[in-house]
Structure formats: C-alpha cells, structure tokens
N, C-alpha and C positions, 0 to 999 in steps of 0.2 A: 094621683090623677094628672093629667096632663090636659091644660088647658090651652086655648089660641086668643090670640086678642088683636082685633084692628086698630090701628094708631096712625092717625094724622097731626101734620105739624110742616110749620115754616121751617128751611133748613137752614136761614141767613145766620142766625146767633149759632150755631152749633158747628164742629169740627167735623162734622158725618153723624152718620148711625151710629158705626162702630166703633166701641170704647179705644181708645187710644191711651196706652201706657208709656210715659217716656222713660228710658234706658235708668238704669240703676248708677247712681253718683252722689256726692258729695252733697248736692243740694237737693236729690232726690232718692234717699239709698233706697228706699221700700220697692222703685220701679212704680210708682200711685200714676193713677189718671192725671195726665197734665192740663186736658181741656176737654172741657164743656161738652156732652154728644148724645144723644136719644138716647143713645141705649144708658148711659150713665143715666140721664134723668128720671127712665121706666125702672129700671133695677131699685133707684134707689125708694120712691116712691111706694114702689111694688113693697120693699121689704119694711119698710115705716108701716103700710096699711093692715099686711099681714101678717108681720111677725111683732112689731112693736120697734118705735125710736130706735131705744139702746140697743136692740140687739142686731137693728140695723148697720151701727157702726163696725159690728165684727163679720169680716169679709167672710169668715166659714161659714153664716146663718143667714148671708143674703141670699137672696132668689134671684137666679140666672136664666137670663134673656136669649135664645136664640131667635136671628133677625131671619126675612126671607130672604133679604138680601141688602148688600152693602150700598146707601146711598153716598154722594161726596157732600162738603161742605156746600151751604148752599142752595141743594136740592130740597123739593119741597113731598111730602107724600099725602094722598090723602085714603092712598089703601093697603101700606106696608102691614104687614102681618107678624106677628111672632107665636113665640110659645115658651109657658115656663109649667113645669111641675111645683103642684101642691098637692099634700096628703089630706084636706079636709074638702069638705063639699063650700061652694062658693055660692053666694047670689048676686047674683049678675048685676041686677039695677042698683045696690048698695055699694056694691063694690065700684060703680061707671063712675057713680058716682062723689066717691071719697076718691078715688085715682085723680080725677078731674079737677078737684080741689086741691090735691096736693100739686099737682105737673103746674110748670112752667104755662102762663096764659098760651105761645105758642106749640105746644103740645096737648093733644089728647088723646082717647080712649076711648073704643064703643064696642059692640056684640063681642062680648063675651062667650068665650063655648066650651063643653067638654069634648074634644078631640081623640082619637084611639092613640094607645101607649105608643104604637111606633109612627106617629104622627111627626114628620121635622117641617118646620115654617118654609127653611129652605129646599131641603131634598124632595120635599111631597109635593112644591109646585108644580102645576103641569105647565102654566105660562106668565109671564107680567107684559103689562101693558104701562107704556110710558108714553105724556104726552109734554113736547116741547112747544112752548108759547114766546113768540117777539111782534112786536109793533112795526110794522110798515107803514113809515111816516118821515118825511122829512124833516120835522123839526119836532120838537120835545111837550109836554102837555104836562100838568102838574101834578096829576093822578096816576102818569103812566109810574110809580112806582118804580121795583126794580126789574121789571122786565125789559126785555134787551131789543132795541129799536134797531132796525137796519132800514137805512136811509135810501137806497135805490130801489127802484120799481123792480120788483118779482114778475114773473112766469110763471104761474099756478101751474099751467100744462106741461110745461116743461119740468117744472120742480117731479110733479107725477110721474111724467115718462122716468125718471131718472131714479125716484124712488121702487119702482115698478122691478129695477134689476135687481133690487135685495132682497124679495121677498121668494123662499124657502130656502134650503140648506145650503149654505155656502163657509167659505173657510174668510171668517171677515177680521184675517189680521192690521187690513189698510185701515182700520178704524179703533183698534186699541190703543191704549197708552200702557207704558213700562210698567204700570202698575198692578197689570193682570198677573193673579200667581197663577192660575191653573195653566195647567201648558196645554189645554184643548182648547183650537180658536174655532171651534165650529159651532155656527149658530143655528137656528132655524125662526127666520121671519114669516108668522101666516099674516102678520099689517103693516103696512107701509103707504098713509097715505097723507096729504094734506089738503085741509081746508083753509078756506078766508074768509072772515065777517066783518067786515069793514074795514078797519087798518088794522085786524086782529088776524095772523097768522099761526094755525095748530099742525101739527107735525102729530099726526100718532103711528104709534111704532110698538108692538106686540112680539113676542117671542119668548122660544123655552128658555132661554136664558143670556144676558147679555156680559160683554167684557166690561174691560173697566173704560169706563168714557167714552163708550161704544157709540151713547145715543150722540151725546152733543158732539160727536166726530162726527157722524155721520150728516147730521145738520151744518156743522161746519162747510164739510163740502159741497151740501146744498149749494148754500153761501157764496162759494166759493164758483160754483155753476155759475151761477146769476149774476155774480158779480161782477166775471169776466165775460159775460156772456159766450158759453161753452156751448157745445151741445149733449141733451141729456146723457148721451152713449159716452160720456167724460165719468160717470158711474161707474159703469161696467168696465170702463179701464183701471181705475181706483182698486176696484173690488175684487178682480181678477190679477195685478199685481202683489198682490199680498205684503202689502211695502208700505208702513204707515207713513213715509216721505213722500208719498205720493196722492195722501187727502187731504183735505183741508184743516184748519187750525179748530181747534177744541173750543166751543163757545161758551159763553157765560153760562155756570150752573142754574141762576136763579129761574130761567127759562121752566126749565123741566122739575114736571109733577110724576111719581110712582104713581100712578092711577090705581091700580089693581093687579089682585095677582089671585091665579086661577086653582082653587083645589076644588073644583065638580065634582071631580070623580073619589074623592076622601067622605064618609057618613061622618056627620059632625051633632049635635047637641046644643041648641039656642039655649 
C-alpha cells in the first residue's frame, strides 16, 4: 500500500529536505549521509517505528521517502507532503503518534492516508503554495527571531504592481540559481501577492512548480525595487530577460515557509 503523510518542521538545524550523500573516500568509503536533513530524520524514524531498531540499521530494510519537493537549508514547511510504501494496514492516530515521539522536537507528522498505488508526492502535485515572511522595522526587537528585517520603508502598491507581472506562464530563468537540474524554466504563477500587518511583511507566491531559489529570488528583487526605488515595470524587465544577472540577490532562506501543496484532484483515505 502506499501511504501519504504531512510533515511540518523548522528548517534552521537541517541541511534541506533532501538526503544528501558525500562523495566516496577515505574518510567516507560507504558515500553515508554527511548531514543532518528531513528526509534523513523521517526515514529513519519511519523504519525504527515500522520495522524495528536493528533492522533499521540495514539500508535494504529501511523505508524510503519520496519528498513533493526539495526545500533548501533553512526553509521552514508546515505542509510538505510525502509518500512511502508499506505492505501492512497502518493506524493513523498510533502511528502520529509514536512518529512524533521519535522526530526531532523540530519536526513532525500529521494526517496520515492511504493514497492510489500510482500516487507520487511530487509528480501528482497540481500546485505548492509558498509564503515568504521579513520585519519592516528599522531597528531590531528581541523576539524578532530569525526572520530577516529590511530596514527601509516599502511600497505595498508598488511591491503589487511588480508582483502582478509573474503571475501565469512565463519562462522565469531571471530568478533561478545554478542549481536547477531540470532543464525546463517554465513556470506557471496563479499567486502573486503581498500583504502587511504591522511591521509584518507576507509575500505569498503559488504555482505548478518552482526552480531552485526561485521564491527568494524573486523577493530579492522585490527588495531590490524598493530599495532603489525603481519602478514596478523593473519586473517585467527582470523576467523577460531571461538572465539571472539581471535580478536581484537571493535572500535569507529562513523567511520562507512551504505552506501547502495541492492534490484536489487525487481520492485519498483519512
């Protein structure tokens, strides 16, 4: 059977989502995980709860994680989804539960489901929704945490008009970093917009699928708007160059939260 499961978590202690392997050598022949990442902490959890300790330790008998998608270090989710197969029937509220006690405090686990056999966390999204959060505040407060403070006065309206030029299909290479493998830069935005509640600035940003550092590039040149005071049609030059030298700087991961990610259209099993 093939199950799905939601997982939320701070992304600051962790290397990303996805397991990371360092190269095979002298100090490392086997090629083992070198640091810390979600999907390492869910796997291994997963295989402790369901298979047992020891047989957790033998790599053929753990239970394998497919993510919806790749977060960076840093980032935070609170509606990443996965999916792994198991051959036995599961119960949900036992099993939230013994997950939760194993994970790391900043990690967890909720709605459990049986999902159809050709269900993939990634492939069967129809969309994710990410929201980027920073403090509009000149000077610093003790609470603000690691959220990222930008110190000059914003343009709500102008931030909008400018946000306004990314939303449906465009070819959005101005906003990738070197690290996109797929060689398809074309995205589709149906949200793009931002709000403010007090010195609290949200960026939410929606679509079928995004590059790699797509969002906080694209915030970046927000940023970068407002900071030189441009005009919003400085967007639509960004984005229709297709030249990532031409947007703004990449901003702190800890801003942005995975919000959710959309399978409507999939029949699923609480």
């Amino acid at each position: 059977m093939r199950y799905a499961l939601d997982v939320q978590y701070k992304g600051k202690n962790y290397a990303g989502s996805q397991i990371q392997f360092g190269g095979k050598c002298k100090e490392n022949p086997q090629g083992i995980q070198v640091e810390s990442t979600i999907q390492g902490e869910i796997e291994k959890a997963l295989s402790t709860l369901i298979i047992g300790g020891k047989s957790a330790k033998n790599k053929d008998r753990q239970v394998k994680t497919i993510f919806s998608g790749r977060t960076d270090k840093g980032v935070n989710a609170l509606g990443q989804v996965i999916h792994f197969d198991y051959d036995k029937d599961i119960v949900a509220s036992d099993f939230i539960y013994h997950m939760n006690e194993i994970l790391p405090d900043d990690i967890s686990v909720n709605n459990l489901r049986i999902v159809p056999n050709g269900f993939h966390a990634q492939k069967s999204a129809k969309s994710r929704y990410y929201k980027y959060e920073f403090i509009n505040r000149r000077y610093k407060q003790a609470f603000d945490g690691d959220i990222p403070r930008v110190k000059f006065k914003i343009n709500i309206e102008r931030m909008q008009k400018a946000l306004n030029y990314l939303l449906g299909e465009h070819n959005f290479s101005s906003f990738k970093s070197s690290g996109t493998l797929n060689p398809s830069k074309v995205c589709i935005l149906t949200r793009a917009e931002v709000k403010k509640q007090g010195d609290r600035v949200f960026i939410h940003i929606e679509g079928n699928r995004f590059l790699y550092n797509m969002v906080r590039t694209i915030v970046g040149t927000l940023l970068e708007i407002e900071g030189h005071n441009l005009p919003a049609e400085h967007m639509k030059e960004v984005l229709e160059a297709c030249d990532r030298r031409k947007a703004g700087q990449t901003v702190s991961p800890y801003g942005l939260t995975l919000m959710r990610v959309d399978y409507s259209h999939v029949n699923c099993e609480s």
